[in-house]
N, C-alpha and C positions, 0 to 999 in steps of 0.2 A: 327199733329197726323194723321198716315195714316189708311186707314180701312185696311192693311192687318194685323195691331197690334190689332188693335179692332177683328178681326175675331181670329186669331193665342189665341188671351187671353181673348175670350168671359167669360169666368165662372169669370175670375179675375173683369174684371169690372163689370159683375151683382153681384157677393158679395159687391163688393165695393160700388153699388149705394143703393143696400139695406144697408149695413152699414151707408148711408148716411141718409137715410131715419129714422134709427131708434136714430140715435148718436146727434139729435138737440133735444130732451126733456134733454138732460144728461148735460149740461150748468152749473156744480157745485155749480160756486161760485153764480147764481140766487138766489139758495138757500141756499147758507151757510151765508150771509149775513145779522146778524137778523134787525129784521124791528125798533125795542126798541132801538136804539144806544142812543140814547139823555135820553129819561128818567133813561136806566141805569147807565150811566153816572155820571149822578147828584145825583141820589142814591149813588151810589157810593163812590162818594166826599162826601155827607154828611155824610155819616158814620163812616167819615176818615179811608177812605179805608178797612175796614174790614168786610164786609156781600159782599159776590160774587155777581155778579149782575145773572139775571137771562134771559135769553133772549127769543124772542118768534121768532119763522122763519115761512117763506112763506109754506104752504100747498100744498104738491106734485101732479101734475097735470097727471102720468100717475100710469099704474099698474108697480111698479117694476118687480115685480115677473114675468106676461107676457112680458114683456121687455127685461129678461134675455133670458127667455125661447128662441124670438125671433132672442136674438144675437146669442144662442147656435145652433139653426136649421140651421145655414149656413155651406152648404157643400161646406167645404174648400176641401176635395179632389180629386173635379173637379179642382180644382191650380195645373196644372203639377210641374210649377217652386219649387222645394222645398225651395229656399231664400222666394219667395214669399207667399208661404203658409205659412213657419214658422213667416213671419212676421204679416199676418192677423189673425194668429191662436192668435199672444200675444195682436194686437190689440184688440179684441175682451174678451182677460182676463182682460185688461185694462178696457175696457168699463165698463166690467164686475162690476169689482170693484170701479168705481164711481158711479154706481148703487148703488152698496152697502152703499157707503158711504151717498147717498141724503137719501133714504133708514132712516140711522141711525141718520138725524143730529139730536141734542138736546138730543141725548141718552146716553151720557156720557163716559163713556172706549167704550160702541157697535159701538161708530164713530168714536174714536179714534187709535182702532185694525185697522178698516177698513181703515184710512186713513194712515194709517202707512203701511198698504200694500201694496198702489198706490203711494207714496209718500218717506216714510224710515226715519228714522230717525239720527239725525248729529250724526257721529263717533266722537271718543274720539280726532283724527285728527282734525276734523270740529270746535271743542271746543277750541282746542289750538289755533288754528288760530284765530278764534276771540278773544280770549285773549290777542295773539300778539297784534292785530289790536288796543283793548282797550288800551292799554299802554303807547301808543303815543299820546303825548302833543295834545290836542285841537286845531288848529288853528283859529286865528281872521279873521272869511270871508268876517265883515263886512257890510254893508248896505245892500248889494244884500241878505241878508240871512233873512230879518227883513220882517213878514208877512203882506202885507198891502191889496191885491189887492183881490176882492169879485170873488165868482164862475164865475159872467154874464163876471167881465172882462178876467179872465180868459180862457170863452170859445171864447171870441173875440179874444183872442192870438192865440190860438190852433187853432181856424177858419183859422186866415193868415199864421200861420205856414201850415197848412194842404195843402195848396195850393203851394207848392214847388215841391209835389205828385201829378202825374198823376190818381189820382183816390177820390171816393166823398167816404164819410165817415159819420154819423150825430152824433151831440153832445146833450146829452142831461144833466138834473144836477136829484139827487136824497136824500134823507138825509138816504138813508137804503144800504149805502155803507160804508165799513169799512177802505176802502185807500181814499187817496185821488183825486184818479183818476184812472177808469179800462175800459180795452177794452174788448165788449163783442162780442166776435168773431160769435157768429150765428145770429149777429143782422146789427155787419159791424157798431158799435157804442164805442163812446169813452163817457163814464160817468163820470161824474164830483161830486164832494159830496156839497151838495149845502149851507154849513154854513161851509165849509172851507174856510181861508183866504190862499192866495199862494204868495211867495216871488219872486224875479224876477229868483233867482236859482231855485227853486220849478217850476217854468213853463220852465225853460230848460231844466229843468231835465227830466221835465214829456213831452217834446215835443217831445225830443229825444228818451225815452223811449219807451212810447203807440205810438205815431206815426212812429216815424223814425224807429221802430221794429215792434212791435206789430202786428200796422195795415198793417207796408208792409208785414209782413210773413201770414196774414190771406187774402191781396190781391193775393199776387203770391200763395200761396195755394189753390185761388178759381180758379185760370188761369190755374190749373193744370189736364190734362186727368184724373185724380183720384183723388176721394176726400179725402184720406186718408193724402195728405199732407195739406186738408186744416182744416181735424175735428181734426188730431195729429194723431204723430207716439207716439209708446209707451216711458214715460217717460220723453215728450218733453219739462218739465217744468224748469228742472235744465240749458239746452242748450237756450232756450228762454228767460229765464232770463238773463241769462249768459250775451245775446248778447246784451239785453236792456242797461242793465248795463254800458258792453262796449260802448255804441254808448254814457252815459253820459259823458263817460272817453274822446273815441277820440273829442268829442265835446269841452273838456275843464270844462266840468261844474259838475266833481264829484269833492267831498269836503269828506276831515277829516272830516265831521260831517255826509256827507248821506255813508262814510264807516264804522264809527261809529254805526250807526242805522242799517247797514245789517250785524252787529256782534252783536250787540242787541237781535237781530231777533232767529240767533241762539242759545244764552244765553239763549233767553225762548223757543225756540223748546226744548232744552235742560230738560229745567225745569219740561217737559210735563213727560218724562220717568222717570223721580225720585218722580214722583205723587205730585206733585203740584199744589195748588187749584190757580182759579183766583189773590186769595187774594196774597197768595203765591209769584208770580210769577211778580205780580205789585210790591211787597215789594223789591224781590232781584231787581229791575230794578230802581227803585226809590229811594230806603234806600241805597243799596251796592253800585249800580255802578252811582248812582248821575244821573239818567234820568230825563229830564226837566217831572211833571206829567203828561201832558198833552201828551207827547211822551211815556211815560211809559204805558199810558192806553192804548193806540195807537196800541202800538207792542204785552200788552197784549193781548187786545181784539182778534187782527187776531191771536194769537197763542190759545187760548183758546175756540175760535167759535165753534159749532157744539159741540165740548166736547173734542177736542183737535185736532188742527189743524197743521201737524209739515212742511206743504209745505215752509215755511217761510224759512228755513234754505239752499235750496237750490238756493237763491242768489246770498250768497257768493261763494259756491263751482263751479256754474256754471260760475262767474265772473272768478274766477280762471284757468278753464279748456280753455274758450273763450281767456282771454287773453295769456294765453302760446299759444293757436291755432293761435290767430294774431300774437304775437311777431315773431312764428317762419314763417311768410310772405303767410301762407294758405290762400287759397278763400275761402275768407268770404260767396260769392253770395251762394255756395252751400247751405248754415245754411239758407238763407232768403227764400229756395223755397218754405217754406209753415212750417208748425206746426213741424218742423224734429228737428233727434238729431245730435250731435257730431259721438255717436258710433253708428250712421245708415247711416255715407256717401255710406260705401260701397257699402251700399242698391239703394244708391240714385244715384250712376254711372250706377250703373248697369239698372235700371231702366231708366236713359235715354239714353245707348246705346239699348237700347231695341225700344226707341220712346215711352216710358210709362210715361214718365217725358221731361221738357223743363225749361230751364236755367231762372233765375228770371226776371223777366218783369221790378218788382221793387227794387231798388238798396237805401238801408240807406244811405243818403247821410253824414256823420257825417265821415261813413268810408274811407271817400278820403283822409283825409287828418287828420294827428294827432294834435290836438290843445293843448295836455295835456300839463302845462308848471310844474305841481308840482313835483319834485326828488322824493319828500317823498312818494305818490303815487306809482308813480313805484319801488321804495324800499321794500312797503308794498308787491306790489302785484308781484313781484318776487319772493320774500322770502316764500310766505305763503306757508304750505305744500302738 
């Protein structure tokens, strides 16, 4: 980074490091996460299935409202560059509205609007695809697929996986997380859910995923002259996912069963726009498409949190856009420099012929080499629309 970039685009990096300053309270999922998983749960099952559980969430720790105010007072049109203004102008709408959304959680359609406006919700497109996806025979995966191993061992895999990466990381376990395992990028942590059991596919999955992604695109985003590629560009969720995804793929260790589960996913984002209650939404997943219950709560829970949550649906499509990006022989490294999208490379060249940006430090290692041995897999994810 040389100071005559620093000097030529002074106003760009003091927005930027105010943005930075104020975009670590805004950590969503902290909050969207309710604290109650287990006792709703069991309520839950006892009532065989039919009283919505009710959930209680963590207590917002700043003022929204002065929050917003703050992101709105940055004069962006000290930014000569107009790519670069219009880019921090959307960041900051972005922001904007996951404000909104911590703002609203627990408040029922008032978090739901607002998550549907940072987020969107699956097209009629989106639905078919997973439909296709559903259609197709089960496959036998086998012993590898069978739950045995406790969170502690778990985090002892992920400890020596982690170590392939040139960078430290810490793991800690929680019971007020709704996946199985998440990385939380302002903290530089990989969370574990501490009365999960994990299968030997479930910790490759998840190594390849939160690490081999994850945490390298939230490393090469802090290594970067700007923090915008390491708090997110806008919309970086469907492309971040995407890539996670991909690296289960070329690693060899996606299955008919976790493609299954991210057409599920959309099934019930689905389910959220035709007003669907918890109960609801467990039923079609459980009753119609034959979801193990324990996997049905699962998908519904994250789809229902906060009062409807439809982020879930862009796994698939971003798996979709990532793997046409790979198949046709694109560099991958640009997608890992930090929190970015698909449709912001142009951003991101531009940016480092300028010296604003620098090529990724860290490299998914899964993407050297393709391991995938299943047809039907690339059958699937060809075809999808």
């Amino acid at each position: 980074m040389n100071t005559q970039s620093i000097d030529t685009y002074a106003a760009l990096f003091e927005i930027d490091q105010n943005l930075d300053r104020l975009v670590h309270n805004i950590e969503l999922l902290n909050y969207l996460n309710p604290l109650n998983i287990e006792q709703e749960k069991r309520r839950f099952f006892a009532s065989k299935y039919s009283e919505n559980p009710t959930f209680n969430y963590r207590k917002i720790k700043f003022s929204p409202f002065k929050l917003q105010r703050l992101f709105f007072n940055q004069r962006l049109e000290r930014i000569e560059d107009d790519d670069f203004r219009r880019l921090y102008r959307d960041i900051i709408y972005e922001y904007s509205g996951l404000i909104e959304c911590i703002e609203t959680i627990g408040k029922g359609k008032q978090f739901y609007y607002n998550s549907l406006k940072v987020f969107g919700t699956p097209k009629e497109r989106d639905v078919d695809n997973a439909r296709f996806i559903l259609h197709f025979e089960d496959e036998n995966e086998g012993d590898k697929m069978i739950d045995k191993y406790s969170a502690s061992e778990a985090q002892s895999y992920f400890e020596e996986y982690g170590k392939r990466y040139d960078f430290d990381f810490s793991i800690k376990q929680s019971t007020h997380i709704s996946a199985a395992a998440m990385v939380l990028n302002a903290t530089n942590s990989l969370v574990l859910k501490k009365n999960n059991r994990f299968s030997d596919n479930q910790l490759k999955v998840l190594a390849n995923h939160e690490i081999g992604v994850h945490l390298v695109t939230t490393h090469n985003g802090k290594s970067q002259p700007l923090k915008i590629f390491s708090n997110g560009f806008v919309n970086n969720t469907e492309t971040q996912e995407g890539l996670a995804v991909l690296s289960e793929y070329v690693s060899g260790n996606l299955t008919m069963q976790r493609l299954k589960q991210l057409a599920h996913r959309v099934i019930a984002a689905d389910s959220l726009i035709k007003g669907y209650s918890f109960v609801d939404t467990f039923d079609l997943l459980f009753n119609q498409y034959k979801v193990d219950r324990d996997k049905a709560w699962q998908i519904t829970l994250r789809v229902h949190r906060g009062g409807g949550f439809t982020k879930d649906f862009l796994y698939l499509t971003g798996l979709k856009k990532v793997y046409d990006y790979y198949q046709n022989k694109k560099d991958l490294s640009l997608l890992l420099t930090g929190k970015v999208t698909l449709e912001d490379l142009p951003i991101i060249n531009k940016l480092m012929k300028k010296g604003l940006a620098i090529p990724s430090a860290h490299i998914t290692d899964s993407y050297t080499t393709n391991l995938n041995k299943n047809a039907k897999l690339d059958f699937i994810l060809s075809n999808l629309k």
